[in-house]
C-alpha positions as CSV (number, residue, x, y, z in Angstrom):
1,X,-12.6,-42.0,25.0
2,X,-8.9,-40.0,24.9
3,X,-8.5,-39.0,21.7
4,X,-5.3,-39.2,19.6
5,X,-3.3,-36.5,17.9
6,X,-1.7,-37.1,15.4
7,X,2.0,-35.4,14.2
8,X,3.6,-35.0,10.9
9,X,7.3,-33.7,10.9
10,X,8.5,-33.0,7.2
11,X,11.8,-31.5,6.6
12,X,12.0,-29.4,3.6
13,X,15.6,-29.1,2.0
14,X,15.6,-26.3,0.0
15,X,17.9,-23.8,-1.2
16,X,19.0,-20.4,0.6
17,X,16.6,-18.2,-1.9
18,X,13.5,-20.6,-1.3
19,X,14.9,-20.5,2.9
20,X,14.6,-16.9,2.4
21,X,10.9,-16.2,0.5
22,X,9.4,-19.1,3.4
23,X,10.9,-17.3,6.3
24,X,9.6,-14.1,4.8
25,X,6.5,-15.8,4.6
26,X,6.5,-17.4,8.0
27,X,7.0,-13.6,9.5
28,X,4.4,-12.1,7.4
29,X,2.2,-15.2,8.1
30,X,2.9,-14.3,12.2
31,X,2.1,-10.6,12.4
32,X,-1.3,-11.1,10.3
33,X,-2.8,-13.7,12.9
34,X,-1.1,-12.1,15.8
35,X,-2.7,-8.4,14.6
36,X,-5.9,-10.1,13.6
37,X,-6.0,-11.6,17.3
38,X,-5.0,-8.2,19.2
39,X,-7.9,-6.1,17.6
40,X,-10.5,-8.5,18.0
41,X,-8.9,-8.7,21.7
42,X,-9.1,-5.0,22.0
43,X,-12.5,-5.4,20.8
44,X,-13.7,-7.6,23.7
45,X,-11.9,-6.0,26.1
46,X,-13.9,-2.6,25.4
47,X,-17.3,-4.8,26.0
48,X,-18.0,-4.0,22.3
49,X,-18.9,-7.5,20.3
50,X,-15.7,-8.8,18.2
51,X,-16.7,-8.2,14.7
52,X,-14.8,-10.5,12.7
53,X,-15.7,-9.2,8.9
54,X,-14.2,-6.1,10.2
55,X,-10.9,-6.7,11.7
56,X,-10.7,-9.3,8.6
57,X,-10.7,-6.2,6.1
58,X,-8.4,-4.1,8.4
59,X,-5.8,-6.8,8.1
60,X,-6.1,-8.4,4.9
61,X,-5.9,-5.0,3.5
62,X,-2.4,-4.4,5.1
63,X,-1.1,-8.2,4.3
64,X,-2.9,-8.9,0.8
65,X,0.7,-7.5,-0.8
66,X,2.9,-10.4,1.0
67,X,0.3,-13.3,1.6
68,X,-2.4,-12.4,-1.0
69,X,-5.3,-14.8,-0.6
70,X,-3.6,-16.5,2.3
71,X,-4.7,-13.8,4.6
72,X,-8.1,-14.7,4.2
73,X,-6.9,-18.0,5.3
74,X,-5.3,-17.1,8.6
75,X,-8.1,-14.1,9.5
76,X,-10.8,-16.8,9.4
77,X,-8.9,-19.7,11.1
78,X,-8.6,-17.3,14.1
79,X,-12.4,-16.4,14.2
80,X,-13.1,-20.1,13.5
81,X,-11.9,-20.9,17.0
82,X,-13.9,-18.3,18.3
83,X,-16.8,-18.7,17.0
């Protein structure tokens, strides 16, 4: 049975200041998941096994001061898929 994806498009309208601090967030939101993603991919490539609490803490510490608890967020969604 195919199964059926499902898209919601929402268009925020918001002023330039809030356009700015989403952008901002957007960005910071980007390098997290793609930094969290490269050292788990440096990991694997070495033959070592990917270990996700680690490269979790390596990043969250250098993100928690933009994305606070959101980094959690993005570090796990990326192992989730993994897993």
């Amino acid at each position: 049975m195919p199964t059926v994806k499902r898209t919601n498009i929402v268009k925020l309208i918001v002023d330039k200041n809030t356009h700015e601090k989403l952008k901002e967030l957007a960005i910071a939101t980007a390098k997290c998941w793609n930094e969290v993603n490269w050292l788990r991919m440096q990991q694997f490539k070495r033959g070592e096994g990917v270990d996700f609490a680690r490269t979790e803490k390596q990043v969250y510490d250098r993100h928690k001061h933009v994305l606070r608890v959101n980094v959690q967020q993005v570090t796990r969604t990326g192992g989730a898929s993994s897993h």
